[in-house]
VEXTINU-664056 format. One line per 4 residues: number of its first residue (from 1); their letters; for each residue y negated, x, z negated of N, C-alpha, C. Coordinates in steps of 0.2 Angstrom, whole numbers, plus 5000, padded with zeros to 4 digits. Atoms other than C-alpha are relative to their C-alpha. Layout:
! VEXTINU-664056
NUM	a	Y/X/Z/Y/X/Z/Y/X/Z  ...
This chain:
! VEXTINU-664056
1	xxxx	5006/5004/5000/5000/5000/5000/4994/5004/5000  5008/4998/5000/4980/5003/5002/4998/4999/4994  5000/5003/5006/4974/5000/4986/4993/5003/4998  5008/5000/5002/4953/4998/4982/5000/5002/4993
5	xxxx	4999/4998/5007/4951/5005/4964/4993/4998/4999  5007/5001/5002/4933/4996/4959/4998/5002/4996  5001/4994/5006/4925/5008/4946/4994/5005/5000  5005/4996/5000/4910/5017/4942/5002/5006/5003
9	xxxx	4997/4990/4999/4919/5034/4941/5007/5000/4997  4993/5000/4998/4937/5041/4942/4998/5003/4993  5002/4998/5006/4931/5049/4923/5002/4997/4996  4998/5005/5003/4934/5033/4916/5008/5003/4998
13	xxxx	4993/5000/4999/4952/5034/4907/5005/4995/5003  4995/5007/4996/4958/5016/4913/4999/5001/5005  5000/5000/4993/4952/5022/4929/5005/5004/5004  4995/4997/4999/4962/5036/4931/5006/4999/4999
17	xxxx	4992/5003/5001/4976/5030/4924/5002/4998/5006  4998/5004/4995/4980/5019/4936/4999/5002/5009  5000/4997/4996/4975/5029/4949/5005/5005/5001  4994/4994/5001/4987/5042/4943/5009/4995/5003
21	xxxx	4991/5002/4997/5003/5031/4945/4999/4994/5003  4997/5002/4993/4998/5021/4960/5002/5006/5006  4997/4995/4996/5000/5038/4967/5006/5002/4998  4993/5001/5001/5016/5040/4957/5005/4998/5003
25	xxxx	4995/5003/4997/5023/5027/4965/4999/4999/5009  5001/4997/4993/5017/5032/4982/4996/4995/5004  5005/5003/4995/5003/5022/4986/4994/5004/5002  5007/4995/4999/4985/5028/4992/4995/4995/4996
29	xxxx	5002/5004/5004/4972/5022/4981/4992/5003/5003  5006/4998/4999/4954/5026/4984/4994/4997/4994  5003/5002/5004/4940/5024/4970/4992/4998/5006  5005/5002/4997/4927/5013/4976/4993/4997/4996
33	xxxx	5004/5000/5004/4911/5012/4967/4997/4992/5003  5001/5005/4997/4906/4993/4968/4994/4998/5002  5007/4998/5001/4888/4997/4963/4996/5003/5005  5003/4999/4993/4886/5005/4981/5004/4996/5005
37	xxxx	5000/5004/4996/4894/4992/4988/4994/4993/5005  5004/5005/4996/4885/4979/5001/5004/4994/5003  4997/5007/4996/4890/4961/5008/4997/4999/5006  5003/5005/4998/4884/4957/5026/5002/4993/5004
41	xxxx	4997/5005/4997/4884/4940/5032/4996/4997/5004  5005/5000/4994/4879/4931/5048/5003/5005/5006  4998/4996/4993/4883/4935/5066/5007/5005/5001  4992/4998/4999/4903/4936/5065/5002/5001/4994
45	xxxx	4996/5002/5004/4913/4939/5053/4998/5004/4993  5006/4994/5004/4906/4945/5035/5005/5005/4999  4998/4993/5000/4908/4962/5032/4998/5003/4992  5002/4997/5004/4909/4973/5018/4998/5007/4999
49	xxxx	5002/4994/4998/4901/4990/5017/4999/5005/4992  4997/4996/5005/4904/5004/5005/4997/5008/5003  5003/4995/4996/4889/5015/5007/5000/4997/5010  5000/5000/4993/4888/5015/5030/5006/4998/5003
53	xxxx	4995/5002/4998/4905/5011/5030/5003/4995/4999  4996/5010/5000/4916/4993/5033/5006/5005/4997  4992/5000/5006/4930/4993/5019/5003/4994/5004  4996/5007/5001/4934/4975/5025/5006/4999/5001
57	xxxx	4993/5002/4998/4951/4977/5031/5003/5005/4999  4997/4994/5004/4953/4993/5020/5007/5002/4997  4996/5002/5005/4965/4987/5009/5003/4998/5000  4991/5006/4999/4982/4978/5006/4996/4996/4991
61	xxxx	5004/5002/5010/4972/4974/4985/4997/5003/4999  5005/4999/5003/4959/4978/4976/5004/4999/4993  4999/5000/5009/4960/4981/4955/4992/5003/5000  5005/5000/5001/4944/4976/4950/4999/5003/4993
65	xxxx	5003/4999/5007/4936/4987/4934/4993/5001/4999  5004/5001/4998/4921/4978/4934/4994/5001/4991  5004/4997/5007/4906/4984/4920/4996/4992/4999  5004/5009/5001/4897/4970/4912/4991/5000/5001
69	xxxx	5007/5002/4999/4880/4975/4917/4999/4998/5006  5000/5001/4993/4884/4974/4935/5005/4991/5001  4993/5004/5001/4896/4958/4931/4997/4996/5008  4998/5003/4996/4890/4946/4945/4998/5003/5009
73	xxxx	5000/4996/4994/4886/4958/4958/5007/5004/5001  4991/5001/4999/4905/4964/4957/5002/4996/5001  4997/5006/4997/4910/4948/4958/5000/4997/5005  5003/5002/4994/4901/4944/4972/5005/5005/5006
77	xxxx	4997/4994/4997/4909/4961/4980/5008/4998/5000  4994/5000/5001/4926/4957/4974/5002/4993/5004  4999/5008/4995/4924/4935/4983/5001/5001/5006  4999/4996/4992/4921/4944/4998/5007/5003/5002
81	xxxx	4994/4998/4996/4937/4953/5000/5004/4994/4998  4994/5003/5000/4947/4940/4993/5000/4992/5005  5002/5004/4995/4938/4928/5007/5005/5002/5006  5000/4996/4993/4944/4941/5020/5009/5002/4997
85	xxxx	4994/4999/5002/4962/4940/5011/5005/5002/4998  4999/4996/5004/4964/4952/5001/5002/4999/4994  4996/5001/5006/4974/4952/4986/4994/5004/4993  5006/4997/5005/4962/4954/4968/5005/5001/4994
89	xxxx	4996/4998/5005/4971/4958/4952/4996/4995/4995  5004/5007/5003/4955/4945/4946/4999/4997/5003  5005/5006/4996/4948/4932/4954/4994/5002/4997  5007/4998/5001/4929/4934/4956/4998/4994/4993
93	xxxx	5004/5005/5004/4926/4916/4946/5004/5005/4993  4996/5000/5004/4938/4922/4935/4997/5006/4995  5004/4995/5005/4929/4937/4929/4993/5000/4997  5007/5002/5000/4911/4928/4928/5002/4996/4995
97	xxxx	5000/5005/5005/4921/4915/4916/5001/5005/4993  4997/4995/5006/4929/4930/4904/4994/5005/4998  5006/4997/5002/4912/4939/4903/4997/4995/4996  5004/5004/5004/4904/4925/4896/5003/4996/4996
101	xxxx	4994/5002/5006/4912/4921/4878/4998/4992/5002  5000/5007/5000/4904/4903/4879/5005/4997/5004  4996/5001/4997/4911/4900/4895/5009/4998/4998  4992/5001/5002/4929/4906/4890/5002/4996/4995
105	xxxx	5000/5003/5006/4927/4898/4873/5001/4992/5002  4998/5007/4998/4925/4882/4881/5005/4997/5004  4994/4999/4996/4937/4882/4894/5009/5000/4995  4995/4998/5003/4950/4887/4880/5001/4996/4995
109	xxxx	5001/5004/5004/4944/4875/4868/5003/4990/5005  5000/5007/4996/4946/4862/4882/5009/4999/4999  4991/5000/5001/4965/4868/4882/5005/5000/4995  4996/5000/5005/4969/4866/4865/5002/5006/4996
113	xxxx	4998/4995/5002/4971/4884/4861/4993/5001/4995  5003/4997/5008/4963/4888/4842/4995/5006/5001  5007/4994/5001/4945/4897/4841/4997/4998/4997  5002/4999/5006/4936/4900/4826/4995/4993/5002
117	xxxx	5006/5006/5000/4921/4886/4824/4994/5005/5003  5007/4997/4996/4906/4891/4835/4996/4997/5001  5003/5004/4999/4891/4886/4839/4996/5002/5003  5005/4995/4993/4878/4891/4855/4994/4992/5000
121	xxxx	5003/5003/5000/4861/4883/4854/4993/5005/5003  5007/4995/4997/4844/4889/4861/4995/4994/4995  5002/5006/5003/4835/4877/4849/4997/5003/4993  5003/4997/5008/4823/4890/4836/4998/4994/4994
125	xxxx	5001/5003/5006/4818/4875/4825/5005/4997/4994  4994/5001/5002/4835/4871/4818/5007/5003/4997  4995/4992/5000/4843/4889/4814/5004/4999/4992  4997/5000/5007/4846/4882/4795/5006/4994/5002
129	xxxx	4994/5006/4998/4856/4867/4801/5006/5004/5003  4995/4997/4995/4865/4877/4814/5005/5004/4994  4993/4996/5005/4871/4890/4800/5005/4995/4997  4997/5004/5003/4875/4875/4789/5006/4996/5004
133	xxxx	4995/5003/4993/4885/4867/4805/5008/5005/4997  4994/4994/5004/4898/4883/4801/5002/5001/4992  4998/4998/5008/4901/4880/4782/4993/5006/4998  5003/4994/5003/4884/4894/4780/5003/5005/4999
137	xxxx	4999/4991/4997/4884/4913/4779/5007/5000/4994  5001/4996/4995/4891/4922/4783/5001/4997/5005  4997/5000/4995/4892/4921/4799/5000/5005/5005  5000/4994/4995/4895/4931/4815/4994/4998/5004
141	xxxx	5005/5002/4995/4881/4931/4828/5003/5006/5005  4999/4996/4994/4886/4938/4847/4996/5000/5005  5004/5003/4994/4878/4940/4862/5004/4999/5002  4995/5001/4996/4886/4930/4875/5005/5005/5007
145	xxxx	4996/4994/4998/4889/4943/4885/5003/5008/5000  5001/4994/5003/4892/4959/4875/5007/5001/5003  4994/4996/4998/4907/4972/4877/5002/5003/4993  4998/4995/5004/4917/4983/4865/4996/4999/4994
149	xxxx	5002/5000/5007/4909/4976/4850/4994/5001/4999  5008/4997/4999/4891/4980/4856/4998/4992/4997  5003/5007/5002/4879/4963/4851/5005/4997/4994  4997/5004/5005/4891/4958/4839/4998/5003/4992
153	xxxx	5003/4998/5006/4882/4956/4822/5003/4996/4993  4998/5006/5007/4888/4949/4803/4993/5000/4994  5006/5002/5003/4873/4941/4795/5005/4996/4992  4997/5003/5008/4880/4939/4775/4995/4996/4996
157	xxxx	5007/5005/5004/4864/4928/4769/4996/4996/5005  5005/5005/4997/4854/4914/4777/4994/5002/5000  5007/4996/4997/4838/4923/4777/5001/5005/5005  4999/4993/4994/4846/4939/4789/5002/4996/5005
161	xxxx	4997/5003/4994/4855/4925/4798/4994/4995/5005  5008/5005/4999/4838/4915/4802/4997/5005/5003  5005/4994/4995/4828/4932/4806/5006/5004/5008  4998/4998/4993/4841/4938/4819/5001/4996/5005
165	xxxx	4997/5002/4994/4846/4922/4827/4991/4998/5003  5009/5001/4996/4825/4919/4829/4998/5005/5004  5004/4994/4997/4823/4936/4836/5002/4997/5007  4998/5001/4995/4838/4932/4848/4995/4995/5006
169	xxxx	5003/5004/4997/4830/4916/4853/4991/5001/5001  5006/4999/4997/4813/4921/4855/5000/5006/5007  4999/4994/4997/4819/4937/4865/5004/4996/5009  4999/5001/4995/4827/4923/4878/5007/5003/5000
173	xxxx	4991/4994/4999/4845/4932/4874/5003/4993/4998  4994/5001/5001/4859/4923/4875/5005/4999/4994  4996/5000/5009/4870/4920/4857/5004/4994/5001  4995/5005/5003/4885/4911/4851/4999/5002/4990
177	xxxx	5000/5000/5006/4887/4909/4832/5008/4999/4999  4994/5005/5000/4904/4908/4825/5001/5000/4991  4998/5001/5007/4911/4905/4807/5002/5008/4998  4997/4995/5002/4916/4920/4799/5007/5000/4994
181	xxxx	4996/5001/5002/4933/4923/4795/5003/5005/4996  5001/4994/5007/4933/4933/4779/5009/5001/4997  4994/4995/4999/4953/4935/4779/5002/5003/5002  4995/4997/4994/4958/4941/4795/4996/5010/4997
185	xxxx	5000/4993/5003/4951/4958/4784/4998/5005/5004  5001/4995/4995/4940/4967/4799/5008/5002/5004  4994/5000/4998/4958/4965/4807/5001/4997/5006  4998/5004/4996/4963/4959/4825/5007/5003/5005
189	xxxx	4994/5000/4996/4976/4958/4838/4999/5001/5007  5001/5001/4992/4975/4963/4856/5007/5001/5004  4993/5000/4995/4988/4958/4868/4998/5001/5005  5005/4997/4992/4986/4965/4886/5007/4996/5003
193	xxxx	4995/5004/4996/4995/4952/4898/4999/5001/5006  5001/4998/4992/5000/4959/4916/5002/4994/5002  4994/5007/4995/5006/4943/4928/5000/4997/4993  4999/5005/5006/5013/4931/4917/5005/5005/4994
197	xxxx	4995/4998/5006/5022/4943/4903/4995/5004/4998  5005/4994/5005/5014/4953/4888/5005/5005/5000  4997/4992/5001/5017/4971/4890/4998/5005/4996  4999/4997/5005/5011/4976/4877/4993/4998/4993
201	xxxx	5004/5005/5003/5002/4971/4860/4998/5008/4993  5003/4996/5007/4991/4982/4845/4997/4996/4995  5004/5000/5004/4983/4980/4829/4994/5002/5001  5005/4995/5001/4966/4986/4827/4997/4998/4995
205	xxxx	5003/4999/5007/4960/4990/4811/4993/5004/4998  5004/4998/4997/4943/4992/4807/4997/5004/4995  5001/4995/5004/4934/5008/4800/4997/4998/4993  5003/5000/5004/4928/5009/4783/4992/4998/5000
209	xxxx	5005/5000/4999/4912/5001/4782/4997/4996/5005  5001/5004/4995/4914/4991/4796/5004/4993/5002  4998/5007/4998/4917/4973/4801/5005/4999/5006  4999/5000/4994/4922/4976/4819/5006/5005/5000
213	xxxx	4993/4996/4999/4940/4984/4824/4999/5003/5008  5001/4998/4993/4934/4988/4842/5003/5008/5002  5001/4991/4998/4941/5006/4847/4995/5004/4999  5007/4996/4997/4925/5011/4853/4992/5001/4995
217	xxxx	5002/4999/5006/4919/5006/4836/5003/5003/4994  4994/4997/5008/4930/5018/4826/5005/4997/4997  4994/5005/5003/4944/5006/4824/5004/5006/5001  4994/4997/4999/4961/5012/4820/5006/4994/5003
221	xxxx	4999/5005/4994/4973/5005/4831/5011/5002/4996  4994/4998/5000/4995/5003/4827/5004/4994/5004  4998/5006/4991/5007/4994/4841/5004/4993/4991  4997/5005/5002/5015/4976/4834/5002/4995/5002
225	xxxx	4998/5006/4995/5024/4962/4838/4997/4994/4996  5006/5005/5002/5012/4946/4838/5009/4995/4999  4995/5006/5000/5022/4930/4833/5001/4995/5006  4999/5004/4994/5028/4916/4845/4993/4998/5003
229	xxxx	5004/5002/5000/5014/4908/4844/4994/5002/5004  5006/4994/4995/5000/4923/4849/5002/5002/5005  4996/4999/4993/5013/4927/4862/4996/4994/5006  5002/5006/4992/5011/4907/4871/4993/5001/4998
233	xxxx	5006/4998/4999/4992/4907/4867/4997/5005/5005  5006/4995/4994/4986/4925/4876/5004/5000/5007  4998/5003/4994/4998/4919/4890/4995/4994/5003  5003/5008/5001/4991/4901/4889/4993/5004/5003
237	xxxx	5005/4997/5000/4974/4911/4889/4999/5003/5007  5000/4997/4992/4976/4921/4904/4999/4997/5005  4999/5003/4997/4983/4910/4913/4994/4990/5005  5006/5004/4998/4969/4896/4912/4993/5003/5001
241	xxxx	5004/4999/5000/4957/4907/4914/5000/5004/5007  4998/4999/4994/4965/4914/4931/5001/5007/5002  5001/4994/5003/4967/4931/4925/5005/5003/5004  4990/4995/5002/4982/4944/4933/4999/5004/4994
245	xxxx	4999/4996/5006/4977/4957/4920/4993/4999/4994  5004/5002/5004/4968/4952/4904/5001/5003/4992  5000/4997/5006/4967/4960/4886/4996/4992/4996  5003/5003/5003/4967/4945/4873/4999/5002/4992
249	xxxx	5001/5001/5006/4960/4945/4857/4999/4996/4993  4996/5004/5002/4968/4937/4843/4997/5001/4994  4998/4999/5008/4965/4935/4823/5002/4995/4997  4997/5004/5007/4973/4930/4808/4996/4996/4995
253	xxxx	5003/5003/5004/4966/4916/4798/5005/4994/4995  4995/5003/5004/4973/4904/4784/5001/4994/5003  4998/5006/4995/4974/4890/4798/5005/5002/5005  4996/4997/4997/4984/4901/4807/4997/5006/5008
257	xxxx	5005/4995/4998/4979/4913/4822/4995/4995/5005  5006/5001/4997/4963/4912/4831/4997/5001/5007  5004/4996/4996/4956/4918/4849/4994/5001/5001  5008/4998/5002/4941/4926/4849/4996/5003/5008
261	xxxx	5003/4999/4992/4939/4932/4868/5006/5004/5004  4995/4998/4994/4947/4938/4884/4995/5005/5002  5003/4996/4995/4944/4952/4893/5004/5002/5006  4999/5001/4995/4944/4954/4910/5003/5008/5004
265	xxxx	4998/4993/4997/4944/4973/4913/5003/5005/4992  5000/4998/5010/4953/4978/4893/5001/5008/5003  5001/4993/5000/4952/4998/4892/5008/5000/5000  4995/4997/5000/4967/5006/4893/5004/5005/4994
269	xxxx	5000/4995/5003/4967/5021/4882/5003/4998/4993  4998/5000/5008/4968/5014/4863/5007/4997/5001  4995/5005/5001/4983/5001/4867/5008/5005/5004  4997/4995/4998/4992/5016/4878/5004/5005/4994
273	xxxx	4998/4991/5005/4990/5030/4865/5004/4995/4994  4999/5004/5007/4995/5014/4849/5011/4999/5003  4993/5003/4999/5012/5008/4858/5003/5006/5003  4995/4997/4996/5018/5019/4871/5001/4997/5007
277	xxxx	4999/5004/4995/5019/5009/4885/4994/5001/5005  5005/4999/4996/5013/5013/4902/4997/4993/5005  5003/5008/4999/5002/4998/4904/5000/5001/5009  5002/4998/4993/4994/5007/4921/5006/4999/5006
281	xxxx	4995/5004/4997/5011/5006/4928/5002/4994/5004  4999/5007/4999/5013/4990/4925/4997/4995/5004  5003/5003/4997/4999/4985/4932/5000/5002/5009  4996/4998/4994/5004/4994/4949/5006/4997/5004
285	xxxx	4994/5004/4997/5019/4985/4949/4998/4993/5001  5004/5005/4998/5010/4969/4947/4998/4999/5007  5002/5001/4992/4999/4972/4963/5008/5001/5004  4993/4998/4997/5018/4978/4971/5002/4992/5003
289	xxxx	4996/5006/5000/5026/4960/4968/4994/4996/5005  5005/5003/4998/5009/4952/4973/4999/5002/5008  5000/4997/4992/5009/4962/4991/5002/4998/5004  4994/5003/4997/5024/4959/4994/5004/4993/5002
293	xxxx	4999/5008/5001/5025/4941/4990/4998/4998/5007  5006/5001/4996/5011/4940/5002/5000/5002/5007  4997/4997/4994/5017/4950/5016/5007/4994/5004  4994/5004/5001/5033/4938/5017/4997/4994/5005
């Protein structure tokens, strides 16, 4: 197979990774920076351009790992091939719905699958009521569309939670509110679903001092087996959100477990180095069945 690697830089670990054993398993893979990609359309067939040069018919698939700054500008890049009938590892809506928690949150909530109590308003005259909505502080406050634990703030008193969600809302930002879940113990679960099966599953534990188990925020990380439960959830999860490869995140609460967000492009490195399993592979083989299905 041809194989589009969408990516800032081959520097990235989940980028090379996967670049590594699609060439293992003897495909060609190319890293294509999506941020100098172009769409044009009008006068025949649209085309996509990669810097002076037509990618369009470059490809047998694409594996999108799209940044959240560029999110619908990627997405845009990634509609276009899969217009032109190319196999995506995401779908473009699919990435727009999992960058933005509200979104997923709602969509997931539509499905019956278990998330913490939230709340999304743009309504500064109301920020007491709103905490009070949640049981009162704590609460969490997120931007809607943050990464890796960035925007994600724990406001432990109604005065901090009042001056940050006012900043928000004055600032024009974006924010969800959720309950805070003072047993899941700065504790979560991330399951990384290739296709329809979990290949593999961690804890992340979070440092000393910190609320957030994020890797990228000093979490410690060890592999585990989620229960039947978190299993059909980050399934269930992927799959209504239209995901082929998705990183979900799961906590523990005294109602049972929780989902707290989907990612669309989950890192590679922490979930690798915690279990063993070579996820990159797996998703290799993924795109494989998917070609081939396709080809047929």
């Amino acid at each position: 197979m041809d194989i589009g690697l969408l990516s800032v830089s081959m520097n990235v670990y989940s980028t090379k990774r996967i670049a590594e054993e699609a060439e293992n398993l003897g495909h060609y893979i190319e890293l294509i920076d999506h941020t100098k990609c172009s769409v044009k359309l009008g006068a025949g067939k649209p085309k996509v351009y990669y810097f002076n040069e037509n990618i369009t018919d470059a490809f047998d698939a694409i594996i999108p790992r799209i940044g959240s700054k560029v999110t619908r500008h990627g997405a845009a890049i990634v509609k276009q091939f899969e217009m032109n009938g190319v196999f995506s590892t995401a779908r473009s809506l699919s990435i727009i719905r999992a960058r933005n928690k509200v979104r997923t949150l709602q969509i997931l909530s539509r499905k019956h699958i278990p998330i913490p109590e939230t709340l999304f308003s743009i309504n500064p005259d109301d920020i007491s009521e709103q905490i009070e909505l949640l049981g009162g502080p704590p609460v969490i406050i997120k931007l809607q569309e943050g990464t890796q634990g960035l925007g994600v703030i724990l406001a432990e008193t109604k005065k901090s939670a009042k001056s940050i969600i006012d900043t928000f809302y004055k600032m024009d930002t974006s924010i969800l509110i959720q309950k805070f879940i003072e047993e899941s113990n700065g504790e979560d679960i991330r399951i990384f679903v290739v296709g329809s099966k979990v290949v593999a599953s961690m804890k992340r534990i979070s440092d000393v001092g910190e609320f957030r188990s994020n890797v990228h925020r000093g979490g410690l990380t060890e592999p585990i087996t989620p229960t039947a439960k978190e299993l059909h959830m980050a399934l269930k999860a992927t799959k209504y959100l239209g995901l082929g490869v998705a990183g979900v995140d799961i906590i523990r609460s005294k109602k049972g477990p929780l989902l707290i967000e989907v990612n669309a492009s989950p890192g590679l490195q922490g979930i690798e180095a915690a279990t063993g399993v070579n996820i990159a592979k797996e998703i290799i083989l993924f795109v494989e069945r998917n070609v081939s299905r396709k080809g047929k």
